[in-house]
C-alpha positions as CSV (number, residue, x, y, z in Angstrom):
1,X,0.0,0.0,0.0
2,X,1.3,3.3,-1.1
3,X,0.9,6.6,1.1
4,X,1.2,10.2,0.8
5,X,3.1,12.1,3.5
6,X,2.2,15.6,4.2
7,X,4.3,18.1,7.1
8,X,2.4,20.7,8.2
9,X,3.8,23.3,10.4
10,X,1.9,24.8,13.3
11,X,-1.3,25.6,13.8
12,X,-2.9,24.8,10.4
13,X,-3.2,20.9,11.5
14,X,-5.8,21.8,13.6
15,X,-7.6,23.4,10.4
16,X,-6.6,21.0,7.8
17,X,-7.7,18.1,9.7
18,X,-11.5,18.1,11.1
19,X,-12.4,17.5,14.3
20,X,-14.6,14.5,12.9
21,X,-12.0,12.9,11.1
22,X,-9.2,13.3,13.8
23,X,-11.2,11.4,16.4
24,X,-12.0,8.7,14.3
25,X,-8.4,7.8,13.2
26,X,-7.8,8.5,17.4
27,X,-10.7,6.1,18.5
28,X,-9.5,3.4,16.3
29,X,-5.9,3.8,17.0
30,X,-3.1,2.0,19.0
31,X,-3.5,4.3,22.2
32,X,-6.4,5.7,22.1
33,X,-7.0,7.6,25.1
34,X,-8.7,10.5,26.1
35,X,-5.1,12.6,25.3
36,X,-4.9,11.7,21.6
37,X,-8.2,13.4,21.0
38,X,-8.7,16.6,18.5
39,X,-9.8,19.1,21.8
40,X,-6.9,17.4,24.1
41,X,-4.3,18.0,21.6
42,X,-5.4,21.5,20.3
43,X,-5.8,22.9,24.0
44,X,-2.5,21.5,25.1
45,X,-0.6,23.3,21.8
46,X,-2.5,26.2,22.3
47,X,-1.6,27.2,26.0
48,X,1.2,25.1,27.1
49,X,3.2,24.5,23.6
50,X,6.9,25.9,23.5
51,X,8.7,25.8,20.1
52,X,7.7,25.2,17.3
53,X,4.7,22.4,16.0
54,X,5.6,20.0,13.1
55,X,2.8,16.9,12.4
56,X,3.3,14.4,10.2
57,X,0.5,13.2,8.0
58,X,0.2,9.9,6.4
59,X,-2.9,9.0,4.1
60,X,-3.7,6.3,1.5
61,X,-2.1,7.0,-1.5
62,X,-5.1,6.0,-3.7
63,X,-8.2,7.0,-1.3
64,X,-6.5,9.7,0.4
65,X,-8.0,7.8,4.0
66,X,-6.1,9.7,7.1
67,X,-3.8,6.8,8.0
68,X,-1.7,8.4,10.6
69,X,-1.1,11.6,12.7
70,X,2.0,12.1,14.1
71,X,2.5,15.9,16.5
72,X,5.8,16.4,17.5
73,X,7.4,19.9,18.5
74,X,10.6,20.8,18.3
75,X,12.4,23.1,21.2
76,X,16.0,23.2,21.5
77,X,17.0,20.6,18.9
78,X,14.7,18.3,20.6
79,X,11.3,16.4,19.5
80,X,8.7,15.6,21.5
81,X,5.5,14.5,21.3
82,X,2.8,17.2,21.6
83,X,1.3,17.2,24.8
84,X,4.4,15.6,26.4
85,X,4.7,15.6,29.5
86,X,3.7,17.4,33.0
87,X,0.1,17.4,31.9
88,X,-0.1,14.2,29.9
89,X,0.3,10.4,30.7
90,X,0.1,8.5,27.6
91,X,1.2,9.9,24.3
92,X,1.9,7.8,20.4
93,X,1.5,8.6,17.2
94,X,-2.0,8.2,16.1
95,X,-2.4,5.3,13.8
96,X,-4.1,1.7,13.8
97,X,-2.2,-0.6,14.7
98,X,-1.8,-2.3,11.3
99,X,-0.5,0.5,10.1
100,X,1.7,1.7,12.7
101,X,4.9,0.2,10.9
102,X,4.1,1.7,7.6
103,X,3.4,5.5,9.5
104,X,6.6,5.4,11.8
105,X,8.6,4.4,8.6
106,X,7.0,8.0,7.1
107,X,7.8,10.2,10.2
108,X,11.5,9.2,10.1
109,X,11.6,9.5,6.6
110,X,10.1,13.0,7.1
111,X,12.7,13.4,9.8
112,X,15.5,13.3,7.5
113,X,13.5,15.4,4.5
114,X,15.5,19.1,3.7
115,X,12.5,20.8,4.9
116,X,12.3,19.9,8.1
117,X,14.5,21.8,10.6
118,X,17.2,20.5,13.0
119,X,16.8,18.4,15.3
120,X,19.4,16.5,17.8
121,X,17.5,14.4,19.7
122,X,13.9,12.3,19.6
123,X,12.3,12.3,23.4
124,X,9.3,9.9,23.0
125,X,7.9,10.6,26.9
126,X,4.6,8.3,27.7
127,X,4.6,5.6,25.5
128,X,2.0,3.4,27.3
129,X,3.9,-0.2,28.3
130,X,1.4,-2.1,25.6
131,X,2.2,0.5,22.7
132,X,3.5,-1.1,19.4
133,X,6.2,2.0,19.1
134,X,7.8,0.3,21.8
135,X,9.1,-2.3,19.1
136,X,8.7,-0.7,15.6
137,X,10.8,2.6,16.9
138,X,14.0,0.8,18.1
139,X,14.1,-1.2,14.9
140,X,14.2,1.9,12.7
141,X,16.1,3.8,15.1
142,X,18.4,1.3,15.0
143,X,18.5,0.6,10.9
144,X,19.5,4.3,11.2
145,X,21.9,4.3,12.7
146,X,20.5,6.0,16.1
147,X,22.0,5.8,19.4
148,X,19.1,4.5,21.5
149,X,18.0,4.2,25.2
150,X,15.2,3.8,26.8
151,X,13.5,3.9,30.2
152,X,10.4,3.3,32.7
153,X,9.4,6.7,33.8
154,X,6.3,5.9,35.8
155,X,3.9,2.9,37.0
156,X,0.3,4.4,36.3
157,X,-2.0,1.7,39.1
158,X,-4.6,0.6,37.4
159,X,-7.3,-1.9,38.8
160,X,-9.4,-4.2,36.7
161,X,-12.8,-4.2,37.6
162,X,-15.7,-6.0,35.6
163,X,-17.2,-6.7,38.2
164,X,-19.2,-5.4,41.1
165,X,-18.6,-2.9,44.3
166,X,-19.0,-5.3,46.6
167,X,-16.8,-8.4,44.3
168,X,-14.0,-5.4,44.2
169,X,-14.0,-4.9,47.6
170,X,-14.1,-8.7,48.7
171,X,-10.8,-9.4,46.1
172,X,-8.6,-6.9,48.2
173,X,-7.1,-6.4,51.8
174,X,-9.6,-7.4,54.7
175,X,-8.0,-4.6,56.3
176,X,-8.1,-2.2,53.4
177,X,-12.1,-3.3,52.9
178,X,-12.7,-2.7,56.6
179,X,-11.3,0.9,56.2
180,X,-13.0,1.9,53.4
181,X,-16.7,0.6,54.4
182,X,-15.6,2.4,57.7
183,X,-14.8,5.5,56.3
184,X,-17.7,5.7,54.0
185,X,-20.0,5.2,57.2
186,X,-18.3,7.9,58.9
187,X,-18.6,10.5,56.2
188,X,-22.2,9.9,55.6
189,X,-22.6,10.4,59.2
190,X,-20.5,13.9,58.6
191,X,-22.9,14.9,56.5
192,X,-21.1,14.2,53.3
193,X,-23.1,14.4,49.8
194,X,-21.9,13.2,46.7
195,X,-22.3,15.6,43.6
196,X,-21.2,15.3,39.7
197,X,-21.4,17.8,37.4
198,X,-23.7,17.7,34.4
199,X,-24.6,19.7,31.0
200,X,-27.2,21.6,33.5
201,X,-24.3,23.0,35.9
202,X,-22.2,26.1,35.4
203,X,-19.2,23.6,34.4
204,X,-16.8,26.9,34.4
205,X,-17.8,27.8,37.7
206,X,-16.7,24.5,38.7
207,X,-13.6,24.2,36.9
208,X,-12.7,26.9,38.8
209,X,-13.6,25.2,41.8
210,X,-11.9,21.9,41.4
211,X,-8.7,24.2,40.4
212,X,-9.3,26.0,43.9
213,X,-9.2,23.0,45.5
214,X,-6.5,21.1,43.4
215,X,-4.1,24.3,44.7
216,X,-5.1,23.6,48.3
217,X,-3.9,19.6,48.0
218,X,-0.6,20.2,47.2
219,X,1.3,23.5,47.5
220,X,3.7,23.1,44.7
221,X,0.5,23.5,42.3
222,X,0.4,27.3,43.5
223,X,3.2,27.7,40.9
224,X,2.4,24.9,38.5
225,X,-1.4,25.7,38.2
226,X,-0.1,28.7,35.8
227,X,-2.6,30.7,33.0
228,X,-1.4,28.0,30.4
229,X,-2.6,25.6,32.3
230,X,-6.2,26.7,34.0
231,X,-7.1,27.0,30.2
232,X,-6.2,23.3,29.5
233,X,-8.7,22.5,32.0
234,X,-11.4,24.8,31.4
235,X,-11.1,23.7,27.0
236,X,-10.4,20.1,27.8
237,X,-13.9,20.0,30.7
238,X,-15.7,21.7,28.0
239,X,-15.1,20.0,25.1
240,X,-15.1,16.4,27.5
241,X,-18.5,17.6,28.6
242,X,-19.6,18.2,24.9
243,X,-18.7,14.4,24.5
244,X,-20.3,13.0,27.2
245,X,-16.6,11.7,28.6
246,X,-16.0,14.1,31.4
247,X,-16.5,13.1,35.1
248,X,-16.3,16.2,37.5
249,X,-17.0,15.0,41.0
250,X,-17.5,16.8,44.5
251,X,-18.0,15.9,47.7
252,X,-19.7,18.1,49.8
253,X,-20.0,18.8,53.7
254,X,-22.8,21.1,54.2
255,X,-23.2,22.6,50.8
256,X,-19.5,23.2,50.8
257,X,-17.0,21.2,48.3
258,X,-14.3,20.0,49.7
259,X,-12.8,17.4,47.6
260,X,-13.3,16.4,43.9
261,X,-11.7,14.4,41.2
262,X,-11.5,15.7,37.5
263,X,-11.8,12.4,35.5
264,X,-12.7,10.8,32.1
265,X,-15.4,8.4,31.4
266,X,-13.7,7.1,28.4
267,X,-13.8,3.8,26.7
268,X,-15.0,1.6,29.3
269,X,-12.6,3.1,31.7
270,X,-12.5,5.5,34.4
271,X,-9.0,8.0,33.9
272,X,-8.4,10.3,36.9
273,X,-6.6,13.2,35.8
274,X,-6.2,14.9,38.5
275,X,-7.8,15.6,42.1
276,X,-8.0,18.7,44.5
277,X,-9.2,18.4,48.6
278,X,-8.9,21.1,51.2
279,X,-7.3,19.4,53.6
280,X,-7.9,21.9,56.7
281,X,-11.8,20.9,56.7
282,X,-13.2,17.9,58.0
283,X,-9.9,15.8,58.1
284,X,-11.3,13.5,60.1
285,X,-13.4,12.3,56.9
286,X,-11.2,11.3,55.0
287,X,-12.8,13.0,52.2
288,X,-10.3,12.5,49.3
289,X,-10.1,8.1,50.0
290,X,-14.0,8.3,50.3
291,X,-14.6,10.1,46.9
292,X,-12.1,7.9,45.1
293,X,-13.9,5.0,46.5
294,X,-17.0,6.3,45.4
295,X,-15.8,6.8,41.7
296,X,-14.7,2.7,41.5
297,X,-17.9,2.3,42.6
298,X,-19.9,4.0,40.4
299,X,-17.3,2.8,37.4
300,X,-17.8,-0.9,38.9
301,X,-22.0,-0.1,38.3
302,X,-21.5,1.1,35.0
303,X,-19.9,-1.9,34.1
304,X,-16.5,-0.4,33.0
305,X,-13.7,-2.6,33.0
306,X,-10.9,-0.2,34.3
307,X,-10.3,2.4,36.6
308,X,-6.7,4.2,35.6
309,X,-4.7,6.3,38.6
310,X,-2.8,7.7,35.6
């Protein structure tokens, strides 16, 4: 099969490739997750992109079919994938994966084309552990003559469910089951509610909420929760609202939110992005171990089959 390979520079891919068309290629790719999506990968480029944007498309040579999307940017001499990496977890190229071998063979063959600029040095953070790029790339690097190395960055704990509450809760720790039923039954007794945003909700209000409360977790986000970012969230809610994938949950003490997870309900799989709890109210609570417990269960009724700590 023959295919045309096209580099466009900057912000144009997110014109010359629809929304539509984009997340169909994504949803049927290698990794598809919720950060390979159109509205993930625009918002990300948009506020937090340094350099310089370079994507590599691939299509069918005689039905013009999108066969692959590759982002990189280039900063410094070296490439990275966009989106990579304080704010992502799992980043590839977007292809099938039949044709994964056939659209990494283009991009370093783009690579090496006159117009595109200098580079030093490939950085390919968050490559999932299952992705094919974990073998195709070496084997090209390699009959390139590249000096390769690779490395686990992070463990993302993930825990398989397809099953119910109660059957996840019987399959771990007596004394971690114990803790958790206890901890629920003292929270309800606290007055704790259970809330989760929906179309009908003033979603900026409460992206603007969880963000308060993501600050108050963990003081180093004072300086990493910078304007770049904040819009990430509020674009990625938005258009993960528009899709039906987005999972903003509170939980409340008396009308007031004091803990909440900002996750994605996203092929049969709970992803928690990120989470925020105000840890100088109700304490005693445990509010951040009784929302989480709270998600798996609602993930477990839904029937999904994995809930992803990222």
């Amino acid at each position: 099969m023959l295919h045309t390979m096209e580099l466009i520079t900057g912000t144009q891919i997110f014109d010359q490739i629809s929304p539509a068309d984009w997340n169909t290629l994504a949803q049927t790719g290698m990794t598809d997750t919720p950060f390979q999506t159109y509205a993930y990968q625009k918002a990300w480029w948009t506020h937090l992109g340094p350099g310089e944007l370079y994507t590599i498309v691939i299509r069918d040579e005689a039905t013009n079919e999108l066969k692959g999307i590759a982002p990189f940017f280039l900063d410094d001499g070296r490439l990275q994938f966009n989106g990579s990496k304080e704010e992502t977890d799992y980043l590839d190229i977007i292809a099938k994966e039949q044709d994964a071998e056939a659209v990494w063979a283009a991009v370093f063959d783009c690579l090496y084309r006159g117009d595109f600029p200098d580079w030093q040095t490939i950085d390919l953070h968050c490559l999932p552990a299952a992705s094919p790029s974990r073998d195709i790339v070496p084997q090209l690097a390699d009959g390139r003559g590249f000096i390769l190395s690779h490395e686990q960055e992070e463990v993302c704990p993930v825990i398989p469910l397809n099953c119910s509450f109660e059957e996840y809760l019987m399959s771990i720790d007596k004394k971690q089951r114990h803790e958790i039923r206890r901890k629920f039954r003292r929270a309800n007794g606290g007055g704790a509610e259970f809330e989760i945003i929906g179309p009908e909700d003033d979603l900026h209000a409460a992206v603007d909420e969880f963000l308060d409360l993501l600050q108050k977790s963990t003081p180093e986000k004072n300086d990493w929760l910078n304007e770049g970012r904040t819009a990430v969230f509020h674009e990625v809610a938005e258009a993960a609202m528009a899709a039906g994938t987005l999972q903003l949950m509170f939980i409340q003490v008396r009308g007031e939110r004091c803990a909440a997870l900002f996750n994605f309900d996203y092929d049969g799989r709970i992803w928690v992005y990120n989470s925020g709890l105000d840890m100088r109210k109700h304490s005693r609570l445990s509010l951040g171990v009784v929302l989480t417990s709270h998600a798996i269960e609602l993930a477990a009724e839904a029937g999904h089959h994995t809930f992803d700590f990222l």
